[in-house]
NULOPA-453719 format. One record per residue: y, z, x of N, C-alpha, C in turn; residue in three letters. Coordinates in steps of 0.05 Angstrom, whole numbers, plus 5000, padded with zeros to 4 digits. Layout:
N
YZXYZXYZXala
...
REM end
This chain:
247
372240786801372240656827369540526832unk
367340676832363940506826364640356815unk
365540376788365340116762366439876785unk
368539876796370839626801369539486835unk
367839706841366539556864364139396855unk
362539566843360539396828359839146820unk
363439156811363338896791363638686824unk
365438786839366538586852364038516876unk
361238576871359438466879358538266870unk
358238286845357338096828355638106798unk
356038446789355138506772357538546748unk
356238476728358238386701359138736695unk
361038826674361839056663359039196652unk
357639046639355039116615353539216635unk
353039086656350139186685351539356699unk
353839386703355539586725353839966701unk
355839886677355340106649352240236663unk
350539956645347540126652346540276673unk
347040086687345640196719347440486724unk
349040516724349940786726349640966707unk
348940886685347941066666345241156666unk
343440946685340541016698340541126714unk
342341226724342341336760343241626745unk
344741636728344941926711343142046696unk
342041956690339642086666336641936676unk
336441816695334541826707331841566680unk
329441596689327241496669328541526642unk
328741326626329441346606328341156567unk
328841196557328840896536331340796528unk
331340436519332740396517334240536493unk
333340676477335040866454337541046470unk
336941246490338341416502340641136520unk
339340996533341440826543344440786525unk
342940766490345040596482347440806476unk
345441046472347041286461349641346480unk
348241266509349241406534352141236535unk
351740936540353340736550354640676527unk
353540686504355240576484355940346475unk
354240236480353139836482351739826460unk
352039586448349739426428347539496434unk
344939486417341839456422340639186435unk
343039026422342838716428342738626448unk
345438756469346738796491345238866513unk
343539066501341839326525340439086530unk
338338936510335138796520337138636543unk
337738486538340038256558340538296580unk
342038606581342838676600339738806624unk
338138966611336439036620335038846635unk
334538606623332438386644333838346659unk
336938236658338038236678338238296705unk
338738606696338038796727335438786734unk
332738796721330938806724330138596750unk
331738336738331138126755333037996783unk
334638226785336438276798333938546821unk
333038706810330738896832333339096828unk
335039086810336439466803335439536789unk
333539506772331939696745329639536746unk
327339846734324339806749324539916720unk
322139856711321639946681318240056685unk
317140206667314340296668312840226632unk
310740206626309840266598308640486588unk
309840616572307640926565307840866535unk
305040846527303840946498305840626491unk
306040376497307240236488309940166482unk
311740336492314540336497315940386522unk
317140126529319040176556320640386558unk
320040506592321940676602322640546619unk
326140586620327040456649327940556668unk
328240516688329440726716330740606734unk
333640656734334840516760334340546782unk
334140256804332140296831334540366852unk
332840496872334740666890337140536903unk
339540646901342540406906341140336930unk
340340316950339740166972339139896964unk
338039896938337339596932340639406926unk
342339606926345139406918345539286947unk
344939376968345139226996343038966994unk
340939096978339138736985339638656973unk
340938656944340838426921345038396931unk
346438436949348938316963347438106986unk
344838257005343838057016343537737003unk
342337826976340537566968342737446955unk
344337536945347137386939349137286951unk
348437376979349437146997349136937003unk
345937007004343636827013344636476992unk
345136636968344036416957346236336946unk
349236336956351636296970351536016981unk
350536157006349635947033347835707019unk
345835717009344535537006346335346986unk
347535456968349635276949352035176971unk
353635366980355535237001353834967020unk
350835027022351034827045349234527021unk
348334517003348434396979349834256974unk
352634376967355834226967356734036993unk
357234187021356534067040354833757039unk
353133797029351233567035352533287015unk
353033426992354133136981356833176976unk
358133276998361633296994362533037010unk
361032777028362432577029362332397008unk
359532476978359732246960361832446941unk
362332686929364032756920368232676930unk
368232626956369432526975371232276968unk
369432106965369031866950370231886925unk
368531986898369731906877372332006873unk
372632226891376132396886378432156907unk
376532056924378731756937379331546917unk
377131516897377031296886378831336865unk
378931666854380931666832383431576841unk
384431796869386831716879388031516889unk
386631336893387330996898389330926878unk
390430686892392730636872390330466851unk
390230486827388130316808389830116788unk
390029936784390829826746390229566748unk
390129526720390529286705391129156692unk
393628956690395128866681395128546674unk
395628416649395228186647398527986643unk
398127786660401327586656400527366643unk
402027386623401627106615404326896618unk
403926656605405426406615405926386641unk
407526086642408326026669409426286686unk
411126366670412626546694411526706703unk
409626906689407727046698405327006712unk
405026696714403626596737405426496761unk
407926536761409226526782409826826790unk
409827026771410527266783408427396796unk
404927326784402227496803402327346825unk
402827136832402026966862404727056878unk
407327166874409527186883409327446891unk
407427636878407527926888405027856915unk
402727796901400027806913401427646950unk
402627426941402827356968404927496995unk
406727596970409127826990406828047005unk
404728176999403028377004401528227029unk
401328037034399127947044400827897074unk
398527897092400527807130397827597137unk
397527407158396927307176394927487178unk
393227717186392027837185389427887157unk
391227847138388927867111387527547105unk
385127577092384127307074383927237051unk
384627117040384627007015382126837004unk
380126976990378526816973378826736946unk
376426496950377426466918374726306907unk
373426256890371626236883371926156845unk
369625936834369825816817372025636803unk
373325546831375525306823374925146823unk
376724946796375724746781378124536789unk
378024266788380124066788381824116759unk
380624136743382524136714383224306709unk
386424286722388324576714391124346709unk
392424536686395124386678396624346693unk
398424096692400024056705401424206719unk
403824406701405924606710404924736724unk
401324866725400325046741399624896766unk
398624636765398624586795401224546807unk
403724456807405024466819406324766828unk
405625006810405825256825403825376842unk
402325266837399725326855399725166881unk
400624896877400624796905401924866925unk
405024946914407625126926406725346937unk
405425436926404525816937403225646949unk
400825526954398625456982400125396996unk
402325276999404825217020404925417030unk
405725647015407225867031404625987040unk
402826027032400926177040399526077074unk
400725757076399325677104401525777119unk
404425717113406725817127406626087134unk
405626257120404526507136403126507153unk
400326437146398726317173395826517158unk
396026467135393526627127391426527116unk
389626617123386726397126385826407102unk
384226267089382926247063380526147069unk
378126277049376326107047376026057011unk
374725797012374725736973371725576968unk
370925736945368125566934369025396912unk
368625126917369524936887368124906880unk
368224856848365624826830365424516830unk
367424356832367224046827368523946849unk
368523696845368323446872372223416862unk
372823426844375723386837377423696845unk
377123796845378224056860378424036888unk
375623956900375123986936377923786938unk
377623516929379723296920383023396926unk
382523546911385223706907386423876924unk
384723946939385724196964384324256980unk
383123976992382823917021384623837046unk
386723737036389723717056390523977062unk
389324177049391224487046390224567071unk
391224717095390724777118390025007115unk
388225177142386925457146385425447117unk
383725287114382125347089378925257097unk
376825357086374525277096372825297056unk
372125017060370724957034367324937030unk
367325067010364724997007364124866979unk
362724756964362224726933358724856919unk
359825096895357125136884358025056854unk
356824936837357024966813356125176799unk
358425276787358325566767359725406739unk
358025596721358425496692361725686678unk
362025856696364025996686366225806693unk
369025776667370325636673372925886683unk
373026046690374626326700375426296729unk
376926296748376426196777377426496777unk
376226556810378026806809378026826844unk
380427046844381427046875380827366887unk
380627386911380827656922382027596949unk
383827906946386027876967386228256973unk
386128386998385828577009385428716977unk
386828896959386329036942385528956921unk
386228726913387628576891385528326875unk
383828306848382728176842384728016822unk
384227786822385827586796383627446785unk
383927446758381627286738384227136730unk
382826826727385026626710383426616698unk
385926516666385326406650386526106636unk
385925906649388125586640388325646616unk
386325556596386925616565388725786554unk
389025936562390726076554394026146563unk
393026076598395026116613395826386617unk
393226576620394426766632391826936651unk
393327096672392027286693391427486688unk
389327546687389027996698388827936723unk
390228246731390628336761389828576754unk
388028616778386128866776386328966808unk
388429216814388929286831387429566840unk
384529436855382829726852381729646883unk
381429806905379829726930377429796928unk
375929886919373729876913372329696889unk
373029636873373029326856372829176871unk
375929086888376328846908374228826931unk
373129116938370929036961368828866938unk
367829036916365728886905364828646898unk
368428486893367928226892368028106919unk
369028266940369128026964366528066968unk
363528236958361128186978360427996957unk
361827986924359627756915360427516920unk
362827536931364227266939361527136963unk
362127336978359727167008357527226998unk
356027216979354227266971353426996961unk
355226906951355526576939356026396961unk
357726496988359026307002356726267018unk
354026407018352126457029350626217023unk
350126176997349126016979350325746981unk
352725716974354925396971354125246994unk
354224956985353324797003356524687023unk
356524667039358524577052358524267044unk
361924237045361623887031362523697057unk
360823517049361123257072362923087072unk
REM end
């Protein structure tokens, strides 16, 4: 019954053994310990600093060989004190960075992926989801658009900007060239600016949702991460900050 409370303080099987085997035979060496408890030699040194440093076993030196002595059980009340103690200070530790731990367990659970479409259809199927998700309420950016995009793709792209004003949802767009602004300045709820970027990649952000094009190839990643998507909307105004408004 000692043994099982012992432990459930916080002392292992090996320190519960000793210490009660010090409280029985009193001043001792570690030889009689091992005889007593029935532990390794290995075991005893280990265990011994342990408690030592715990304030249950007080040791002395005579003629150059340790004697040890278990300290009076009243010390099991201070070393439960100090194991509280230092409980609290970990509980309130955790506490302190449990809104950034908070965080990365949100960020796992977010809906996350990324998925790439290619050909036409699959550039009709990411703009057909992206825009079903979206209300009058969200914005649509878009940043490093170019005039030279293929045919088949602008006429699906112009269609979706249709529907996208027919909702009534606002856009802002950075063009890289004077043939783009060209291109979708009739497009309503839109506010333009032009920076030249060397990247020929345009890419869009929409509440969760990042899209990288690719013309050459003709195809999209969709990168469905809200925390991603915030990151590009600050580098978005970060640029829109920068872009010169066109005359």
């Amino acid at each position: 019954m000692h043994e099982e409370l012992l432990e459930n303080i916080g002392l292992t099987k090996g320190e519960v053994k000793v210490y009660l085997t010090l409280l029985q035979i009193g001043e001792t060496t570690t030889g009689k310990i091992i005889e007593k408890s029935g532990l390794s030699g290995g075991k005893i040194y280990l265990i011994l600093d342990r408690l030592c440093q715990k304030g249950l076993v007080t040791y002395i030196v005579k003629e150059k060989t340790k004697y040890f002595q278990a300290a009076t059980p009243k010390k099991i009340l201070e070393f439960i004190d100090e194991t509280k103690s230092k409980i609290d200070k970990k509980k309130k530790a955790v506490e302190d960075i449990l809104p950034q731990l908070m965080g990365l367990h949100n960020l796992k659970t977010k809906e996350s992926s990324a998925v790439i479409y290619k050909g036409i259809q699959g550039f009709k199927t990411v703009l057909s989801d992206t825009l079903d998700r979206l209300t009058k309420d969200d914005e649509w950016l878009a940043f490093g658009v170019r005039g030279d995009r293929p045919v088949n793709v602008k006429r699906v792209w112009d269609k979706w900007l249709k529907e996208r004003v027919r909702k009534k949802i606002k856009s802002k767009m950075i063009v890289a060239d004077k043939a783009a602004y060209d291109g979708y300045k009739s497009v309503s709820l839109t506010d333009f600016k032009m920076l030249k970027l060397e990247s020929t990649a345009p890419i869009t952000i929409s509440r969760d949702v990042v899209l990288i094009y690719d013309w050459k190839e003709l195809s999209i990643i969709k990168i469905t991460n809200e925390d991603i998507a915030h990151s590009f909307r600050e580098f978005f105004y970060s640029l829109w900050n920068i872009a010169e408004k066109i005359k």
